[in-house]
Every structure is written in C-alpha cells, then in structure tokens.
N, C-alpha and C positions, 0 to 999 in steps of 0.2 A: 478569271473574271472577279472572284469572290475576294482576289489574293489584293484589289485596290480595297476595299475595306481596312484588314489588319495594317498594310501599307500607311494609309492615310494613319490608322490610329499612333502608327508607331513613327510618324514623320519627325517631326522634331528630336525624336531618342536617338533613333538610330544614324541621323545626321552628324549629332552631337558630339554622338558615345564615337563613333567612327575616327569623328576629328579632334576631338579634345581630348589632351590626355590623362587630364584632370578628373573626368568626368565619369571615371570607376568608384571617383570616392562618394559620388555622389548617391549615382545608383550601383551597386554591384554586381545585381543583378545581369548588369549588358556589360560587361566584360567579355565575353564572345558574342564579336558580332555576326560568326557563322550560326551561330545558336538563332539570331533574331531573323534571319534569311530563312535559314532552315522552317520555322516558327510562320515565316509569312508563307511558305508551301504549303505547311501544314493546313493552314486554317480554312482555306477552302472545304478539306474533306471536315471538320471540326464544328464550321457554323451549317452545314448540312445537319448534324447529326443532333445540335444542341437544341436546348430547348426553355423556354421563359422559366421555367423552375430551376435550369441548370445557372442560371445567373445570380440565383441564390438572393431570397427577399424582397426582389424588384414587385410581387404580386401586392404582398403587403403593402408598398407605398400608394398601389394605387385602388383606392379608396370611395373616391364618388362616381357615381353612373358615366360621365365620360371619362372616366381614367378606366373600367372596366370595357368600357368600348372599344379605348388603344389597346387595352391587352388582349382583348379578342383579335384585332384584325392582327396585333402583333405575333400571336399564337399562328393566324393562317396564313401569313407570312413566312412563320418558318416551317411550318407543314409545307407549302408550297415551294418554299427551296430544297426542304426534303424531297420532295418527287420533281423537283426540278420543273414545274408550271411557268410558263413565260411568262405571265405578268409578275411574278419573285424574282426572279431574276435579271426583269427590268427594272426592278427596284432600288435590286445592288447593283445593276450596271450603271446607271444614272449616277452612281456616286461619284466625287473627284476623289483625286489622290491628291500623294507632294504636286504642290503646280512645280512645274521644271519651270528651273531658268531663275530658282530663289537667290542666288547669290547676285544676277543681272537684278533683280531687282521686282521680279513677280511675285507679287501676292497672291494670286488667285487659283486655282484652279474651278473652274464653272460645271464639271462634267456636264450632263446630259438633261439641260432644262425642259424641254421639251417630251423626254422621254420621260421623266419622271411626273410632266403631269397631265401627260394623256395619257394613264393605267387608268384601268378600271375595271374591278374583278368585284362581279355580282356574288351577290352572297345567297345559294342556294335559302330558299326557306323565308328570307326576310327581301323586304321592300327596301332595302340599300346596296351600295356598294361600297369598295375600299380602291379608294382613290389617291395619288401618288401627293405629296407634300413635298415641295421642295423650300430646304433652307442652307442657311452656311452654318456652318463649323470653324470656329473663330479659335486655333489654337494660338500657343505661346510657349515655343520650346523651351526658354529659357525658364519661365514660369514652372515647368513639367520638371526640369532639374533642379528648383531651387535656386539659380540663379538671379541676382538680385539686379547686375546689368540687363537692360533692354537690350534682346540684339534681333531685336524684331520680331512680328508676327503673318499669320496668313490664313485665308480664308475656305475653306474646301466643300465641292455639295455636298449636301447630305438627302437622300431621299427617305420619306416615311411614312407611311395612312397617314391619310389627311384627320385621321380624329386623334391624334397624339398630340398633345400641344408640346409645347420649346420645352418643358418643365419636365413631361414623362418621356421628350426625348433622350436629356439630357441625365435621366435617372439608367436609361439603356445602355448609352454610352459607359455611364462610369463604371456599371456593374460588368460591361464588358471590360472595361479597361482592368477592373480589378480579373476577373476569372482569368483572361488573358497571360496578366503579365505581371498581377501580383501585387501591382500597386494602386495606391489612392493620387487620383490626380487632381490638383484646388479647381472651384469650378471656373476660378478666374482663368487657369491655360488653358482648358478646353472648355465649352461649351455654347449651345446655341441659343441664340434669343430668337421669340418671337416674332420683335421685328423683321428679321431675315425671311421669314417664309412667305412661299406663295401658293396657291392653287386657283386649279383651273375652275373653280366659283369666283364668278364676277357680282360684284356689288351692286348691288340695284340702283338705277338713276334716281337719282336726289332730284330736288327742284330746281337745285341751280344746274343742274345738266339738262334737265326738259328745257330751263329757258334758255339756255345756248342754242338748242336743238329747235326751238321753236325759233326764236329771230331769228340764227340763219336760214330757216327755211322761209320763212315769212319775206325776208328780204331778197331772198333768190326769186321769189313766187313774185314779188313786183318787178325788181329788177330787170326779168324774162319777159315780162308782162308790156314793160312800155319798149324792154328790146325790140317785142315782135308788132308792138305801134309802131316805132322807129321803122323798119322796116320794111311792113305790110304796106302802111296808109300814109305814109308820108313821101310824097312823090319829090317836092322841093325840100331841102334839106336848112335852107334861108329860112322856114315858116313853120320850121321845127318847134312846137311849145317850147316855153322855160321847163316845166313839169317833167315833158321826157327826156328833155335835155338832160337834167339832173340825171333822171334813174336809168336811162337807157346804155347799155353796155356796148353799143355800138357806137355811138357818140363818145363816151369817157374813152373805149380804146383808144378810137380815131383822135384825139385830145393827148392821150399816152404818149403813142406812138407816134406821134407828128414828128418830124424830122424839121428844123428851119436853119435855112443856112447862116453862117457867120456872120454877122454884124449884120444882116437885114433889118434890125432895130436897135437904132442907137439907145433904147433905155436899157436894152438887155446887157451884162455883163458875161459875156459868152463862155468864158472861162472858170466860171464857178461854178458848171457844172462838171468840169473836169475835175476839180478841186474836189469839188464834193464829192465823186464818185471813186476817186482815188483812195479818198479819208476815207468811204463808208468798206473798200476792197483791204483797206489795212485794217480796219476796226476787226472786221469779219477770219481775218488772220491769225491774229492775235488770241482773240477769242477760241479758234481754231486748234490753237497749241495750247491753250489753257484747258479745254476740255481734255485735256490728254490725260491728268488728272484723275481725270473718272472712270477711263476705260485702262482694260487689262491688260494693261502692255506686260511682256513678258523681257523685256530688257528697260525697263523704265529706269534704271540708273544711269541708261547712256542720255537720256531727255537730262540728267544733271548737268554731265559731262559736257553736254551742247550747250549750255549757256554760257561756256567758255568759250564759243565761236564765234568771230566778227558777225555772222549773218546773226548771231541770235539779241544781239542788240535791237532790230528793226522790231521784235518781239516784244524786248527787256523795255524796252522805253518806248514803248505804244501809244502810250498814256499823250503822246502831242498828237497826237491824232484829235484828241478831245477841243487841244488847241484851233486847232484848225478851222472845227466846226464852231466854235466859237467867236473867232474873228468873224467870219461868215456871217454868223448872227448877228453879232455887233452890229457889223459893215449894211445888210440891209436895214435894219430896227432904225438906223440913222437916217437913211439914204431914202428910204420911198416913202417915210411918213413926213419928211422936209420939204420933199417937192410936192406932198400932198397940202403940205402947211403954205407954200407959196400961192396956191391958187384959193386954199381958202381961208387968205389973209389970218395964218396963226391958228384959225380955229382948231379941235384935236378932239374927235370923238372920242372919248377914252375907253368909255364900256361899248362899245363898237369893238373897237381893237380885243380889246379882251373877251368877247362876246364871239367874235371871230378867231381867236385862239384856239379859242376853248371847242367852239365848233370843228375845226380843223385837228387837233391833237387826241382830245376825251374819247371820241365813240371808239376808235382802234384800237386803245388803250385799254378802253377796259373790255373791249371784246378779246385783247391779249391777256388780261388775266384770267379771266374765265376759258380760256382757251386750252392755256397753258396747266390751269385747275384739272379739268375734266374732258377736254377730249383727247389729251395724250394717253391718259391711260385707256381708251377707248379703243383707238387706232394701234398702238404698240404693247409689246409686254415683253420679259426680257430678262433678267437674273439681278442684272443690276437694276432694276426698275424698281422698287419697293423703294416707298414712302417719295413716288413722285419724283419730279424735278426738281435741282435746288431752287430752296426759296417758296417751295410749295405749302409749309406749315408757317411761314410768315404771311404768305397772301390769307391762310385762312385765320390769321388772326389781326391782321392791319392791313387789308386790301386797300380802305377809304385813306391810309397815306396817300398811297402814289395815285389816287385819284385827285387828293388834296393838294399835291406837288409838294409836298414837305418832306418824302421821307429821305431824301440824303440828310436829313438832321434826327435820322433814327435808326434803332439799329434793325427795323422790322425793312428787310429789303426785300419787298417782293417779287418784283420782275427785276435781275442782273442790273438788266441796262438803264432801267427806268430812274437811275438817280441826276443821269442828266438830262431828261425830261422834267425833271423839277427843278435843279440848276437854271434851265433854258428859263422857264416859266419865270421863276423869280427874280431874273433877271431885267423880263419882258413887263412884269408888273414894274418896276419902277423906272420902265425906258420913259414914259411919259415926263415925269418930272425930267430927264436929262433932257427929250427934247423940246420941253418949251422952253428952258434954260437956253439954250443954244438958240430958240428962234427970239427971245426975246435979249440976250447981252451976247450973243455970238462968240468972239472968240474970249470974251472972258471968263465965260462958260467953261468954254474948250481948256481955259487955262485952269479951271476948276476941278476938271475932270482927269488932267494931266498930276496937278498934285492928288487929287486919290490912286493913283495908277501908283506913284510913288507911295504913299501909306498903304497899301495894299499888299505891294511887295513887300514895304518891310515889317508888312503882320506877320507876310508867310514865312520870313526869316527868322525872324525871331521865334515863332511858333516850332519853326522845326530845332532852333537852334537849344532853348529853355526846357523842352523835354527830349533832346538829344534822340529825335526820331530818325529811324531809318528808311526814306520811299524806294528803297530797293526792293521789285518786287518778289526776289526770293524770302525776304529778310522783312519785309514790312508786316508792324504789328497791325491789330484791329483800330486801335486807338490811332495811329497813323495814318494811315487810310480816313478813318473820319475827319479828324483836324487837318488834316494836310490833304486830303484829296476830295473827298466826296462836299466838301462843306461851301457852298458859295462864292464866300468871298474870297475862298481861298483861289477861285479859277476863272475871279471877276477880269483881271487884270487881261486878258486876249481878246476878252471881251469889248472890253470899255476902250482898248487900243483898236482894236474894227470899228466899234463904236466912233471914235474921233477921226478914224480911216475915210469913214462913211459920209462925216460931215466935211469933209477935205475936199472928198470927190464931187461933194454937192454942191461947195462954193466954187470950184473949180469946172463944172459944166460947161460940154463941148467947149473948154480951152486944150492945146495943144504948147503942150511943154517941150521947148525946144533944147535937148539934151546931145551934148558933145557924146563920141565913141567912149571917151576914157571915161564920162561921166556911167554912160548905160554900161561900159563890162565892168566900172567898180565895183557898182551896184549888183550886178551879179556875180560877180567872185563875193562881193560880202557876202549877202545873202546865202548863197551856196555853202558858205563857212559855216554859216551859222546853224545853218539845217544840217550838216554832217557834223557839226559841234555837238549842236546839241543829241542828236543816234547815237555817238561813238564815244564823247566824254568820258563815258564813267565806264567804258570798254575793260581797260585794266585792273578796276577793282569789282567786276563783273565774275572774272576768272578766277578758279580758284587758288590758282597756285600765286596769283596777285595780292599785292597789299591791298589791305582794306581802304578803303575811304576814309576820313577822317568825318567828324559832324558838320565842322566848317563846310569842307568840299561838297559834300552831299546840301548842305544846305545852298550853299554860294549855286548850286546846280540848277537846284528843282526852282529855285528862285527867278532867276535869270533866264533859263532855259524859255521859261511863260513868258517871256519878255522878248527874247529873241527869238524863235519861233514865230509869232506873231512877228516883228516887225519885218522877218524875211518875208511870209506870205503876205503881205502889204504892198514891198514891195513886186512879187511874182503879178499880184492882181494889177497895180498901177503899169508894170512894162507891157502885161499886155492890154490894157486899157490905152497907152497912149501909142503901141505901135511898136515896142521895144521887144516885144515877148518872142522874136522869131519860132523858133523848131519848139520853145516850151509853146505858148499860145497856141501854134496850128497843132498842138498835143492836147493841148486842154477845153480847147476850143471848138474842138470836134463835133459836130455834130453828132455824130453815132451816141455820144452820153449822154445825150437829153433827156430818152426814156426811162433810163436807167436815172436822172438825178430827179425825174418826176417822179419814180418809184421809190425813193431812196427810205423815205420815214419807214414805210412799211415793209421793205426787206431790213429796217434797222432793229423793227420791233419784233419781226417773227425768226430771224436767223438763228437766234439761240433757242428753240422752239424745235428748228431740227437736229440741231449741233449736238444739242445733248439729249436727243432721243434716237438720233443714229449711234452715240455711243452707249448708250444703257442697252441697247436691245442685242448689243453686240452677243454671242454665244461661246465665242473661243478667246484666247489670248490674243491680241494683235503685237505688232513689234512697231517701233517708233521708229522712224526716220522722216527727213526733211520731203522726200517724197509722196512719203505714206500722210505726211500732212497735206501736202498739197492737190492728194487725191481726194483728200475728206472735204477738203475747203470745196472744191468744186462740184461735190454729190451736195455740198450743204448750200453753195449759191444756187445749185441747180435749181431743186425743190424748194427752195424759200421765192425764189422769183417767181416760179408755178403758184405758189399758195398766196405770196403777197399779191400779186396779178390779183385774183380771185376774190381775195378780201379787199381791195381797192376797187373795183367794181361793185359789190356787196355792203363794203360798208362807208371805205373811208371818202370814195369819189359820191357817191348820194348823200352821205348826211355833210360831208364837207363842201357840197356844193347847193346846200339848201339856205346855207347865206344869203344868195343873190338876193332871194326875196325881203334880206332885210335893210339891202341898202337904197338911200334914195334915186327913184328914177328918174334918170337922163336922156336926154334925146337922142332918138335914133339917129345914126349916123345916115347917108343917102345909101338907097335900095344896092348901088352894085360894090360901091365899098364894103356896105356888110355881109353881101355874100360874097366878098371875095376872104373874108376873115372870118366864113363861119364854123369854124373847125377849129378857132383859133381861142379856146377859153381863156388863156391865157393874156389875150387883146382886150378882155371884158373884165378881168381882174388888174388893177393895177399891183397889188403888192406881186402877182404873180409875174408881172412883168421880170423882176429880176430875182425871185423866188420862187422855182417849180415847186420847192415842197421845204417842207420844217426842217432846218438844220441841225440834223441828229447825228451820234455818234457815242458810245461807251470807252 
C-alpha cells in the first residue's frame, strides 16, 4: 500500500533514468534501476518505522502555533502507521501514484478523493480532530533531472491533516525526498500549492447564496401557489385570470408542451423550429468535446489524433452554428416588427421592444450566474472541483458585463456562452434604426444594408488578414478569438443577410413563386455545396500530417464561410416556406420540436452548467472516444432539459410573461374563438407567433 507513496515520489526518475541513456550523468545515483525497485519494497517497512526527527530539521521550520499543530497531527500520523491504525493508513491509501497511460497522454492520477476526506481521528484529551486534506502534487520530471526541455508534467493526490497548509506539506515532501534518495528537488518540479486542496469543511453561505436560496424558494412558493388556484378553483380554463396565467405551472406546461400541426397558421414559419433545435443539438455537441479538456482522460493524445478525422470537422468548425442562429435572429427582428409597422401605420415602440427583451433575456441570466456562482459547489464536489467552474473568478469580478451585454468586448467572460447574448442584444439595440429605414425608403434601405454586409466582410478580411490570425480552433490565439470572433461586427454579417431575408419575405407575403424543377434542385445542390464547403474546407489542413493553411486561405474561409452559410439557410427556410422543402421541411417541420425550440434559450443557458460539473466531479480517469462523447452529450441533454423545465416555470415563463400587463389592451376576441385558443400563449403574443423563444446558441 505504502510502496505508491515512494513510487509516486520517484515517478518521473525512475521513468527517465530507465529510458534515457543520458540520464546517468545527470543523476548517478539511479544508475541501477534494480537499486530504485528494490528501494520502493523497501520503503513500506521504512515509513513505518520513521519518525518527524528522522527527516532531519523539518521541526525547526515549523514555528508558529499552526505549523506546531501540522506537526502534532503529523507525529500521530506516523505513530498510527506505526501500529498500523485505519484511519493512517487511509491516509496513505488515498494517495495517487504514476497516473498510467503518461505517454497516451494522462496527466492525472486522482487516487482516492473521497477517502481522503472522510478520515476523521479524534484526538484523545482535546475537543478536535485530524481530518484528511486532499491536494495535488504537481511534478516535473524533466525539472527533477535538470532538464531544460519541457517534456511535460502531472498531477498526483496527495493526502494530509487538514491543519498542514501547501507550505508545511511541501517542506515534508522535500525533507523526504532528501532522506529518501539523497537529493534536493527545486520546488518548481515538485510541489503543491494551496490552491489544489480541499476538505471536507464547507464554507458558510454568503448572502449572495441566501438570496439564490431565498428567490428560488420564494418563486417556487408562488408558483405552487397559483398552480394549485389553477387547479383547485378554476373549473373553466377560458376565465383563467391573467395573474395565474403567468405563475401557474399548469398553464406554462400546457403552453410548453402544446404540439400544433403544420402550417395550421400561416404566420408561423414552421421550420425554424427544426433549424433551431438542430443548431442548439450541435452547439450542445460541440461544447461536449470541448469539455474533454477538463476531465482525465487517460489517452487524451488520441482526442489530438481525432481531429485528423473527417467527423471531427462537424466539431472543428462549430462555430456556424452561431451562424444559424443568427440568420434566425435577423430573419424575425425583420419580419414581425414590419407587419407590426403595417397596421400601425410606421409607428415603433422602441422601449417597448427593448423593455420586452430585457424582460424575456435578464431574469434567467442572471439567475444563471448566481447559479453557476454558488449552487454548484452546493450540489457537487469532486477533485477537479477547486476554484469553481470556468469563468467563476470573472463573474466575481465583472458580473454587471454580461448583465450590461457588453462583455464579448472584454476579456472578463463570465458565463462561456453568454458572449452571444450580448452579440444578440447589440444587435437588437440598433434593429430599430434598420427597420424604419426599410419602412420608410424600402428597398433603398435594403440597398443600404446590402453595402454594409459588403464592408463588414471586408473588415473581417482584412482584420484577419493585417494581424495574420489564425481561427483554427486548435491554433487560435486569445486576441483571435476577440477580433475575429467574439466582437459584433465581426458576426453582423448572417445577421443583417436574415435581416434583409426577413424583409424579402415580408414584401413577398402569401405570394407563391412559381419555380421550374431545375430551378428548385439548383438551389439545393448549391446550397447543400455550400454547407459541406463550408464543414469540410479546411478538412486538409485540419490534419496533421496536412499542409498548413495559408493566411489568405484561412482568411478567404472564415470570411465567406459567414456569407454562405447564411445564404444556404435562406434558401432551406424559403424551399420550405414556399413548398419546395420536401423530406428536409417534413424534417424540420415537425412538430415533435416545438417544445424543445420553446425550451431552447434555457437549455442554452444551463447546459454548460451540467457539462462541466459532470466532468469535475469525475473520480477516475475516463478514456475518450466518439462514443464515450456521445454518452455524455445525452447524461448532459438529459439533466439540463430536467433543470431548464424547472427554471422555465420558476423563472423565465412568470417574469417573462409579466409583460402582458404592459402592453395596450385590445379587444376580446368572441367567447368560442377564445376558448378555442386558450392554451394558445403563443396566439396572444405576436412576436411569439414565429418566435417560440430567443435565438441562442455559443
């Protein structure tokens, strides 16, 4: 048991000294590497028998009342592996070794998290005990040799009383390392920081965690409240208040869930919720393989290797997915505020719209960051769990960005996804000026808008082309990513093409374009080209044994790609708008994704929520494959549709449905029309007409 201690300490040497033949001159000492076998038998009967004085001067360093504290419980520590006491010997079982599989590409090994901090050995005489600390151990073989090449590092547990801090671990450590093996190791190859450790003391709720903890409750307490009005006392479902309408979790299901067939309403665009639901199942993908990142794969060099695969383009170039949902946007922002503008002759409530945004987008949002703040570490804990989720030390220091929608223009990224929620926003802030543009000079407008779409593209050419960026996302820098991706204007351009999409279909109402065969399979052989153009383009210099890309290439890519992209789903939306969309349309068309593209914002905002706290809480190594991805994507749609359910009743469908009361009131429609549509929120919303929900996507 005792022999994965010495092991661990001697991981890197005895690797080295084994394989390199060089590596005698370094150390001379490991010149036999039976001597160092031999040595790790030994040490079990050795750390039984030794003692904090036999480490020679370690008492000395430690000096103030809790350094005196670590060396007491350190002292009963090794009495207790002297007589062999279980809770000592959980101590050192709990430790990792070499993680196997270092040359596949594992850094880790985790040992025994759990074990290490449920010990707990009362200390005869005194009101405490000695309680297990778990941290890592962050060596650096080559460091250990003097070795000036990187040829990598890894991580291993370490168990120890929780009253040691990183500083008097790390003096243990070395004083072993010297009695050991003779030598001084820098503290840079071995040593553990404090950040790494955990125990099983839980931090006391702050006030921003009571007030999590109080509005969700607060909001469940009503919610439940007019549920069981809904109900109890409401025998006609027609004469349902507005009041429980909003908060009643029987009515927002029934509203959810509603199924309606096909084209039963010509303003609906039936197909865009296929679209939608499609983008938000590839976003969620994507995302999927990127978390891999985090967790301990124990062959994480074949995830390299896999990006040399045709499939792992659909990965590599994700990034049109953003597209998609952007056209979307466009295409309504056009389309249902035009025909709003026909009936009331141009007029355009402005802070209305934005008033109504903000109402619909804000409360989820930020019940997402405080979510993702404080009740993760509530619910899980985990080895890789220390210091939160990414992005957790930017929410606590620039939250009010991504509340403000600014922060894709900073580098404080709080929530992953939340950069195109501000994208979306600032785009939606200056729809107004395009659409009275458009209602007031029409297609000169359009013709206005058509040369920005051209200047836009060729800001983002020139941008990538003057700082010879690379949006390869193996290879793309930070500054890349900002200028060329996360930044507006640079992902206006799908936009503002929906956008003009939107006003096309608007002038073009209930007309029917009458299209030869060779004209509709052009259209989709191009289209189709374009969309596998743009996945598979940069396929070859993708792989490694491929030439690289050129700046041009890459630039001529990411440029055009934004361009066609959009113009294929343009066309997808118009074939099946006018009857052309065959086997696609009855695909996207479907009814079955209606709930799923009413749900869609809030499995967009909480999926990465469980993504990456299924992977931190992980205990073992796991192994990568395309399969073992596709079981995680599924455990993570599972539970994100379970929680977004829950929080869309709770938060986003009652405060997002407290609008009604501020727009002006209309006349009722006649008694059996309205209870034939009263389940039908979506009848009583116009933008909802062909908007179930906010067009998101990462």
């Amino acid at each position: 048991m005792t022999n994965k201690v010495v092991v661990f300490l001697l991981c890197g040497i005895v690797i080295i000294s084994a394989g390199n033949p060089n590596s005698d001159d370094v150390i001379p000492q490991f010149r036999n590497v039976r001597k160092l076998r031999s040595l790790g038998i030994e040490f079990s009967e050795y750390f039984r028998n030794i003692s904090l004085q036999d480490l020679g001067g370690l008492e000395s360093q430690f000096s103030s009342e809790e350094d005196q504290l670590c060396f007491s419980d350190m002292k009963a520590l090794m009495t207790g592996l002297g007589s062999a006491e279980y809770w000592a010997l959980k101590m050192i079982d709990a430790w990792g070794s070499i993680p196997s599989g270092l040359l596949t590409g594992n850094s880790y090994d985790l040992g025994n998290f759990d074990e290490c901090l449920n010990i707990r050995k009362e200390i005869i005489g005194q009101k405490r005990s000695i309680q297990g600390k778990y941290c890592f151990l962050s060596v650096s073989p080559a460091k250990i040799l003097g070795i000036e090449r990187n040829i990598g590092s890894f991580s291993t547990a370490t168990c120890f009383p929780a009253s040691c801090s990183a500083v008097n671990m790390n003096a243990f450590v070395d004083q072993l390392m010297k009695k050991l093996l003779n030598v001084s190791v820098p503290s840079s190859a071995m040593r553990i920081s404090e950040g790494s450790c955990q125990t099983s003391d839980s931090e006391p709720w702050d006030g921003l965690t009571i007030f999590m903890i109080v509005i969700l409750s607060v909001m469940s307490f009503i919610v439940t409240l007019f549920t069981l009005w809904d109900y109890f006392l409401v025998k006609d479902q027609a004469q349902l208040p507005a009041i429980v309408k909003v908060f009643s979790a029987r009515a927002n299901s029934r509203a959810l869930f509603r199924v309606v067939e096909s084209h039963s309403n010509p303003n609906v665009i039936d197909c865009l919720h296929g679209i939608r639901c499609m983008s938000l199942i590839w976003v969620i993908t994507c995302h999927q393989y990127s978390v891999t990142l985090i967790s301990p794969h124990i062959n994480l060099f074949s995830a390299a290797m896999w990006v040399g695969k045709p499939f792992a383009s659909f990965i590599l170039h994700g990034f049109i997915s953003v597209d998609s949902f952007l056209v979307i946007g466009g295409l309504l922002v056009a389309l249902i505020p035009l025909r709003l503008m026909d009936k009331t002759k141009g007029k355009l409530n402005v802070l209305m719209m934005y008033l109504h945004r903000l109402i619909r987008i804000a409360p989820l949002l930020a019940m997402a960051i405080v979510v993702h703040m404080k009740l993760m570490p509530l619910i899980s804990s985990g080895p890789l769990f220390v210091g939160g989720y990414i992005g957790n030390a930017a929410c606590k220091a620039g939250w009010y960005w991504t509340l403000l929608f600014v922060n894709n223009y900073t580098d404080v990224m709080c929530l992953a996804q939340s950069w195109y929620l501000s994208m979306d926003m600032q785009l939606y802030i200056i729809s107004p000026i395009l659409l009275i543009s458009l209602y007031k000079w029409g297609k000169k407008a359009a013709a206005g808008i058509f040369i920005l779409i051209i200047l836009l593209t060729a800001c983002l050419f020139a941008t990538l082309m003057v700082n010879g960026y690379t949006m390869m996302i193996t290879t793309a820098s930070p500054e890349a990513m900002r200028d060329g991706y996360y930044a507006t204007h640079t992902h206006a351009t799908p936009w503002l093409i929906g956008f003009l999409f939107g006003y096309f279909l608007h002038l073009n109402r209930g007309k029917k374009f009458q299209l030869s065969w060779v004209s509709v399979w052009s259209g989709w052989i191009l289209c189709l080209a374009m969309i596998f153009t743009s996945i598979f383009a940069l396929y070859p210099p993708s792989k490694w044994s491929g030439p690289d890309a050129s700046t041009l290439a890459e630039s001529l890519y990411y440029t055009l790609t934004r361009v066609g992209w959009a113009l294929a789903l343009c066309w997808v939306i118009f074939a099946c708008v006018q009857g052309y969309g065959g086997l696609a349309n009855s695909f996207l068309a479907s009814p079955l994704w209606q709930p799923l593209s009413r749900l869609s914002y809030s499995v967009f905002i909480w999926h990465m929520f469980f993504m990456e706290m299924n992977a931190r809480i992980t205990r073992t190594s796991t192994y990568f494959s395309d399969y073992g991805m596709m079981l995680n994507f599924w455990s993570t749609l599972g539970f994100t549709l379970l929680f977004s359910y829950a929080l869309h009743l709770l938060i986003e469908a009652p405060i997002g449905g407290l609008d009604i009361f501020l727009r002006p009131k209309v006349k009722s429609p006649p008694i059996k029309q309205q209870t034939s549509h009263i389940d039908d929120k979506e009848s009583r919303d116009p933008e909802k007409l062909l908007e179930p929900t906010t067009s998101t996507v990462d």
